[in-house]
N, C-alpha and C positions, 0 to 999 in steps of 0.2 A: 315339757314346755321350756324350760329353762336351754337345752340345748336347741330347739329353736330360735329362738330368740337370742343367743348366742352367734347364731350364722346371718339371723337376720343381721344384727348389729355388723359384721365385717362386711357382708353386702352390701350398707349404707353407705360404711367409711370407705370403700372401695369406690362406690360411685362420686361420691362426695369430694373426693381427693384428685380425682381426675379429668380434664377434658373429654366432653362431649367424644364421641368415635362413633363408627360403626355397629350396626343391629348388630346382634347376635336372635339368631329364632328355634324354639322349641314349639314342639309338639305336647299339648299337657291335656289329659284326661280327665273331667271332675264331675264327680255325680250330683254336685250340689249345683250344678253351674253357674252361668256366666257370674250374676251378683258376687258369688266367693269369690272369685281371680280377678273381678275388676277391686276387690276391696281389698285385696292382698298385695295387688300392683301400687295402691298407692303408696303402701308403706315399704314397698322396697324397686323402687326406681326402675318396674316394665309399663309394659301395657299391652291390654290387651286387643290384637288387632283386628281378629274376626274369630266366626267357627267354622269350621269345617266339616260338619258332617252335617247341615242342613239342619230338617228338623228335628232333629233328636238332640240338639243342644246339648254337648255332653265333652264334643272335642273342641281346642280351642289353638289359635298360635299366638303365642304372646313374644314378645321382642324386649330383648334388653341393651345394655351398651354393651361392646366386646372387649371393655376393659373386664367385665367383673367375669370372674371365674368361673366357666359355664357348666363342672361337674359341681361347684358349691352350688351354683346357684340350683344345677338340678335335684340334689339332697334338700334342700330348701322348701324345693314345691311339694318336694314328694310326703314332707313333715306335713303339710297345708291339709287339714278335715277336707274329705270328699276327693283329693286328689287320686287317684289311684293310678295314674301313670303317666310319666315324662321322659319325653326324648327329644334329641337336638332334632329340628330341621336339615334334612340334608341336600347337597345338593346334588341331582343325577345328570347324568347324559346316556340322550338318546342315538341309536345309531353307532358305538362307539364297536371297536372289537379291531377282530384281523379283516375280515372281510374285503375283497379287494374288487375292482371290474378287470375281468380278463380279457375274454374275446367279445367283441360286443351283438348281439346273435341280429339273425338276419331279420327275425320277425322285428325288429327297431322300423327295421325300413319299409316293412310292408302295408304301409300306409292308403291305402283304398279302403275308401268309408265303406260299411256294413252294418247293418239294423242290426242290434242287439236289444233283445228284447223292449225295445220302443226307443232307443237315445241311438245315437250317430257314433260308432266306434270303429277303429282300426282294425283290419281283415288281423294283422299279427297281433293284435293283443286277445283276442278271441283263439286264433288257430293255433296258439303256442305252445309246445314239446309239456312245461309243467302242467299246463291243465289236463292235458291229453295223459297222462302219468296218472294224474288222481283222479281220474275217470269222471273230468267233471257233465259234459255231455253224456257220458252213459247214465250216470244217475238223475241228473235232469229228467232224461227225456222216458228214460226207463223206468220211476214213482212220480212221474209228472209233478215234479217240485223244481221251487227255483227263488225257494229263501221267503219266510216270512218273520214278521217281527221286527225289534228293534238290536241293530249291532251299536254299542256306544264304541269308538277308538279315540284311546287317550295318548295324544299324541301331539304334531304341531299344528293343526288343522287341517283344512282341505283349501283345493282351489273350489270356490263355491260354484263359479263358473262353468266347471267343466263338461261338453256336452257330453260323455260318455254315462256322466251322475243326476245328469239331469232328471227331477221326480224324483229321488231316492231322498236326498241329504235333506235330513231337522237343521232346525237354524242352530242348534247346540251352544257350546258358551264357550267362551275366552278367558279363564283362568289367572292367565298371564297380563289382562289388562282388566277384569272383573269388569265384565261387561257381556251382553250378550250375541251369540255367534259365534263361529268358530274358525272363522279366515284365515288362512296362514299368508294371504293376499298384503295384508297389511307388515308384515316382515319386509316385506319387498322397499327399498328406499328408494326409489326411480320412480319418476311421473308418469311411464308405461311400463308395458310389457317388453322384451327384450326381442330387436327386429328380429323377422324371421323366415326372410324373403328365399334363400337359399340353406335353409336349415341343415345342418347334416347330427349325426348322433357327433354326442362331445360328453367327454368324461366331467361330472360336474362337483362330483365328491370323491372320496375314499372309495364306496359303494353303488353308486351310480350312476350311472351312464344317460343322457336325455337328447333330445333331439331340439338342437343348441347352435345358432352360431357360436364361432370360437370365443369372439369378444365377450360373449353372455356367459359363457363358459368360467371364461376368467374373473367375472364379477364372482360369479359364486362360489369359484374353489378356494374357499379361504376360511378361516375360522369363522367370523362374525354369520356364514351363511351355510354351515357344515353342514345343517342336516336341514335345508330347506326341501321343501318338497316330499319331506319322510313320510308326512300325514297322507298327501294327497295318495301317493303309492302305497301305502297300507290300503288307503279308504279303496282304491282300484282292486287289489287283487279278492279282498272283501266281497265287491260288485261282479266278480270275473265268475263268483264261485255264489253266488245268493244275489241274483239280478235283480228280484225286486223285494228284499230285505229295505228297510229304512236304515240309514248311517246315519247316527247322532256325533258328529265332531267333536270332539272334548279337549281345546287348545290349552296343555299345561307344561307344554316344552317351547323355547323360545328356538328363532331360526341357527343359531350355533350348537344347538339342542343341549341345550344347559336348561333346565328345571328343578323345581323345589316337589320335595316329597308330599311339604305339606299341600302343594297344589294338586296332586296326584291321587290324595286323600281326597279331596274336596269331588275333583273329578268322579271318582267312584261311588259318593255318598249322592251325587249330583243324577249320576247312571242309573244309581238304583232306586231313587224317587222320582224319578224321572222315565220308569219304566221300562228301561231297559232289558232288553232280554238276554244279551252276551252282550259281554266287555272286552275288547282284544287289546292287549297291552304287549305291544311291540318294541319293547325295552325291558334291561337287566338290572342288578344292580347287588354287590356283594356281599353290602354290612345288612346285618338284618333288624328288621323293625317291627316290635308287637304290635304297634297302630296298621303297618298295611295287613297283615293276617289280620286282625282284629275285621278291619277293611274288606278283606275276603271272605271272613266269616259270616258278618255280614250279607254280603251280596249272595251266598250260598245257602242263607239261609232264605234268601227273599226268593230263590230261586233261578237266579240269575247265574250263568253260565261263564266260567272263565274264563281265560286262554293269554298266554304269554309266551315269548319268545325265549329258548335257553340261553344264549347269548354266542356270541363270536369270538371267543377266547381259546377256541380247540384243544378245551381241556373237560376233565372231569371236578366240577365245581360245582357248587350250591350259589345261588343266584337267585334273586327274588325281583314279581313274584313267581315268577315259574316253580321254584322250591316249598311254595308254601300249601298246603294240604287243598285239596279239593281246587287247584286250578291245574289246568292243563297243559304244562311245559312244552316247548315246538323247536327241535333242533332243525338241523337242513342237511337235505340230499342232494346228489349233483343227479344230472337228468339219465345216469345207469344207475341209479340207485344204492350208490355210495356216499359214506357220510361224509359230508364238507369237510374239507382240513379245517377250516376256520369254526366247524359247529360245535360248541360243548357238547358235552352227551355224561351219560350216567344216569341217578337214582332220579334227577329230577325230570327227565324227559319220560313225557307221557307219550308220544307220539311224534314221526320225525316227519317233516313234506319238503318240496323239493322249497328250496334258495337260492339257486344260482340263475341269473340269466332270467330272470322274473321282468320280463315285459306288464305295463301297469300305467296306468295317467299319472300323469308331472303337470306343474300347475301352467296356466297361460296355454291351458286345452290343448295339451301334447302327448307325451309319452315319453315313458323310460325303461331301462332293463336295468336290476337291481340284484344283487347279492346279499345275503345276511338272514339270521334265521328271525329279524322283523321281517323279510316278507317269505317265511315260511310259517307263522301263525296265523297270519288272517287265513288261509286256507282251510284251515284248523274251524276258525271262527265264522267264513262262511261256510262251513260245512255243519257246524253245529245251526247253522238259518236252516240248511235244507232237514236235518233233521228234526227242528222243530217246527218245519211245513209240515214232514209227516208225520208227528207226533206230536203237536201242540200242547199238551199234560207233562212233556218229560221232563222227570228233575234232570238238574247239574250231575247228579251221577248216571245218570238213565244216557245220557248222553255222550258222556264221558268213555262207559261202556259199549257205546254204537260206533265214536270213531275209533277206540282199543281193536277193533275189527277190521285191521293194515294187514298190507304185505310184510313180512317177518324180514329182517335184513341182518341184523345182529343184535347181540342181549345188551350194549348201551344204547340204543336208542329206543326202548320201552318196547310199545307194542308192537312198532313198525311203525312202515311208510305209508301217508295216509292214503286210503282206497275208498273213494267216496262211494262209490256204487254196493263194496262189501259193509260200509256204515249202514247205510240206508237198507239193505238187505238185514241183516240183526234183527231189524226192526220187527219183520214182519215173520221171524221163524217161530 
């Protein structure tokens, strides 16, 4: 007790001594919950700002100034009865790596509307080189599936709008404005949409390519609007691959794709009480955190099915969550079935699918072609919908072991390239 109350006391005179400044935010675990941390904040200058894991009232983010020294003050909580784990908040980005747009492929242009299973879509995002690769039409039509359940993606939203998602998308939530829904529509600072009388494809990030006047183009190739659009092209290639799976949106990246872990937390606990049956999580991230495994433990336990992207660093790295046990890591192939320069690969890749030239919806009911092994997961993720069309009872590893069943390419990218048709085949030998 005495060394307690020792740290408490320099906490005080620290805060005490100094102007007002900037949060500082942790991530703090307490079995006894909220009542202990809000009774402990007042005697040492945080507060408590919400919980994060729903109803289990267990996880919490608390804020303090960022004058006071944030490894004392983690020794601090960690002395606190009922505390059993603290760590800083951090902050991620989504979309982030090597990943570049090279040649921008033709199916961009091949723009003649097409029924897709009941919404208005583009003949090229339907006929495209990676679908045809992971055999998504063969396994369709050959176990007559085509995705049930719920996919949650946490990411920067969706365009709600868009008719190719039409019927699919839950109204999901906003993380980033704690509110409900999951619009990445409201990132957009303009009173419209961006004209689009003579459209042509225009590079509009690092990784993206959209079908863009030039001007619109140039609004969004900039920081404040990096990774607009990330959500809606996750939620598309999702929809490409489990046409009538439900998308629950889960907005906890803002449009420069800068997020908070602790909101990513939220997201997940939000997934899995919320019913969700896969979670695709199409972003990386280096330092490791016991709350998000905790997080995936979690959702593995409830049943709920992982999937993450390895990241775009073109290295042999550990990267979460794709590294963390029982989720399913997604590096990327080019369309011969070679691995990306830009893809990680090693121990953490579960299974690698194509990333390059990923034709997919962009918000304001368009389209884009994208790179990056974010959209070699959702393939991943809509393939575990179509496997649990046909397996409705499968656990997280029952599934895990159905997409393990790729083409073989090399021993860093796990099982192989994902083979929808030989997942779904597993199943039934």
């Amino acid at each position: 007790m005495k060394r307690f109350w020792l740290l408490a006391t320099v906490l005080l005179a620290l805060s005490a001594s100094e102007p007002a400044a900037a949060e500082q935010r942790f991530i703090v675990r307490s079995t006894l919950g909220l009542p202990s941390l809000q009774q402990f904040c007042l005697l040492h200058s945080c507060s408590v700002v919400r919980g994060l894991d729903g109803t289990l009232n267990e996880l919490f983010l608390v804020t303090t100034s960022d004058l006071i020294n944030p490894n004392l003050f983690l020794g601090t909580l960690r002395l606190v009865p009922g505390v059993v784990d603290a760590e800083l908040d951090q902050v991620l980005t989504i979309g982030s790596g090597l990943a570049a747009v090279k040649n921008i492929p033709v199916e961009l242009s091949q723009n003649t509307p097409i029924t897709y299973y009941g919404s208005q879509v583009w003949y090229g995002y339907v006929n495209q080189p990676p679908a045809q690769i992971v055999r998504v039409t063969d396994a369709q039509q050959g176990f007559r599936v085509s995705g049930s359940g719920i996919v949650a993606d946490i990411d920067t939203g969706v365009d709600p709008n868009h008719p190719a998602l039409a019927g699919v998308l839950l109204p999901g939530y906003d993380f980033t404005r704690n509110q409900p829904g999951g619009s990445e529509l409201l990132d957009w600072p303009y009173p419209s949409p961006p004209p689009c009388p003579n459209c042509q494809p225009a590079v509009v990030n690092q990784s993206s390519a959209a079908i863009l006047d030039q001007s619109s183009a140039a609004i969004l190739d900039g920081t404040p609007y990096a990774a607009f659009g990330h959500g809606t092209m996750v939620v598309g290639v999702i929809h490409l691959v489990a046409p009538t799976a439900q998308i629950m949106p889960l907005k906890s990246f803002h449009a420069d794709g800068a997020g908070y872990l602790s909101d990513i937390l939220r997201a997940v606990y939000y997934a899995v009480q919320n019913h969700a049956n896969i979670i695709n999580m199409s972003f990386d991230f280096t330092s490791s955190s016991q709350e998000m495994a905790t997080a995936m433990g979690y959702a593995n336990q409830s049943n709920v099915i992982c999937v993450a992207s390895a990241g775009n660093d073109g290295q042999q790295e550990v990267v979460y969550p794709a590294g963390i046990a029982n989720v399913m890591g997604v590096a990327s192939t080019s369309d011969i079935d070679t691995r990306s320069t830009f893809s990680n690969y090693g121990s953490d890749v579960w299974v690698a699918a194509p990333g390059e030239a990923i034709v997919s919806t962009y918000p304001f009911g368009t389209y884009s072609a994208n790179w990056g092994t974010s959209f070699s997961a959702p393939f991943v993720s809509g393939g575990a919908a179509l496997v649990l069309n046909l397996s409705p009872s499968i656990t997280p590893s029952g599934a895990a072991n159905s997409i393990a069943h790729a083409k073989r390419i090399t021993p860093d990218l796990g099982n192989g390239r994902l083979d929808l048709y030989s997942a779904l085949s597993s199943l039934q030998q």
